[in-house]
C-alpha positions as CSV (number, residue, x, y, z in Angstrom):
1,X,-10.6,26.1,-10.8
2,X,-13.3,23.5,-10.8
3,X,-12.8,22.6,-6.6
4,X,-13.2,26.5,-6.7
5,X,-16.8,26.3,-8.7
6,X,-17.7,23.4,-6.0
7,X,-16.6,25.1,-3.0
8,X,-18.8,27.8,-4.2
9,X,-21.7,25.9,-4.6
10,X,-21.5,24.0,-1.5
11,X,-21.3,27.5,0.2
12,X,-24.4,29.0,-1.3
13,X,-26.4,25.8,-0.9
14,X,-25.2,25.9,3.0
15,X,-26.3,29.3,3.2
16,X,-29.3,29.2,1.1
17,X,-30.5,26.1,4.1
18,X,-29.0,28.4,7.1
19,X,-31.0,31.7,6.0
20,X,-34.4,29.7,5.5
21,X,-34.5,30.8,1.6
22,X,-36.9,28.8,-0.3
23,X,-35.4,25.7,-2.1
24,X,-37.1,23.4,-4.9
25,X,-39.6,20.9,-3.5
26,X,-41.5,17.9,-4.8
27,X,-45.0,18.4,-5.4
28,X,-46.8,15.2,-4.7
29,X,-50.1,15.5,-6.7
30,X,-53.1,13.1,-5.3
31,X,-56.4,12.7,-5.3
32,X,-59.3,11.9,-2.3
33,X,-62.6,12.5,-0.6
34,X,-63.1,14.4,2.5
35,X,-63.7,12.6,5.8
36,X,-63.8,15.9,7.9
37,X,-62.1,18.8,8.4
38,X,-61.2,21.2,11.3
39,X,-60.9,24.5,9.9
40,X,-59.6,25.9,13.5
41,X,-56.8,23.2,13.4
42,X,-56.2,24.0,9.5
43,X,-56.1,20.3,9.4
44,X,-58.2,17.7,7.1
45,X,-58.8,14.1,6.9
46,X,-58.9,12.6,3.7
47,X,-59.2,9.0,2.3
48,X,-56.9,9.1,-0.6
49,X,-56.1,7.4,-3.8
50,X,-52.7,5.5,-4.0
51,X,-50.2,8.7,-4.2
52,X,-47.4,6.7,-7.1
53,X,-44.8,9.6,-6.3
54,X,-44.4,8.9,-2.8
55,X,-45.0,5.1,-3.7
56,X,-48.2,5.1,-1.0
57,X,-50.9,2.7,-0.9
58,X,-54.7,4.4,-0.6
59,X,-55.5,5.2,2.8
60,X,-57.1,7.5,5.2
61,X,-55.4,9.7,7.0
62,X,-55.1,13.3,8.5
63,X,-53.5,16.3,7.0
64,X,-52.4,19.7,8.0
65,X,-52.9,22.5,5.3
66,X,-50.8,25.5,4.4
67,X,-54.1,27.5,3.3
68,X,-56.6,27.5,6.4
69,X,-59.1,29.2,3.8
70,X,-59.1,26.5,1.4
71,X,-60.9,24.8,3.7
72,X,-64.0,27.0,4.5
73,X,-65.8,25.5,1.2
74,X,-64.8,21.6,2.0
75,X,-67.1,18.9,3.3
76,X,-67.2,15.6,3.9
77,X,-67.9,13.6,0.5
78,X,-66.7,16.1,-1.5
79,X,-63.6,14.1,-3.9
80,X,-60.6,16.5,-4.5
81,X,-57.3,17.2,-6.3
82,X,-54.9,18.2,-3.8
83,X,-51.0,18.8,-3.9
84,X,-48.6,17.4,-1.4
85,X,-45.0,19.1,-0.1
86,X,-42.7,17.9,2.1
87,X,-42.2,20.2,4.9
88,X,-39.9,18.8,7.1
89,X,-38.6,15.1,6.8
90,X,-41.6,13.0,6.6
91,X,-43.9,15.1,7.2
92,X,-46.0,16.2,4.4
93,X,-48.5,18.9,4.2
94,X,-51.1,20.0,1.3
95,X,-49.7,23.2,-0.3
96,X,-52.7,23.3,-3.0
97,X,-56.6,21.7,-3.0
98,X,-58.2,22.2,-6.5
């Protein structure tokens, strides 16, 4: 019964990856100022705090957002609270700005 209740599992995980539904991510949170931003690229350059989750160092770097929109009130010099996800392996995107 139990290798029953693991193939099971293994079988709805595999098709839960296959079908693209939504599985749990880590959400990364941070802190930074702007540098710029390119609302047309939906991207944003930040010079961020250390981010302890991810175990990173402070440092300033580029960013691609989920929310094009959140952007249309950011400017340079302006310190935020932002979220990070993992989107694909390594490459992390901001799913939130507060």
């Amino acid at each position: 019964m139990t290798t029953m209740i693991r193939y099971a599992l293994i079988l709805t995980l595999a098709f839960a990856a296959a079908s693209g539904m939504a599985v749990a991510q880590t959400i990364h949170p941070a802190t930074g100022v702007v540098k710029k931003v390119d609302a047309a690229k939906g991207t944003v350059t930040l010079a961020h705090e250390p981010i302890k989750s991810l175990k990173w160092p402070a440092m300033t770097m580029d960013f691609r957002v989920r929310d094009k929109a959140s952007l249309a009130t950011r400017k340079p010099d302006q310190k935020i609270e932002f979220e990070l996800i993992e989107e694909k392996k390594g490459s992390y995107v901001i799913s939130r700005i507060k």
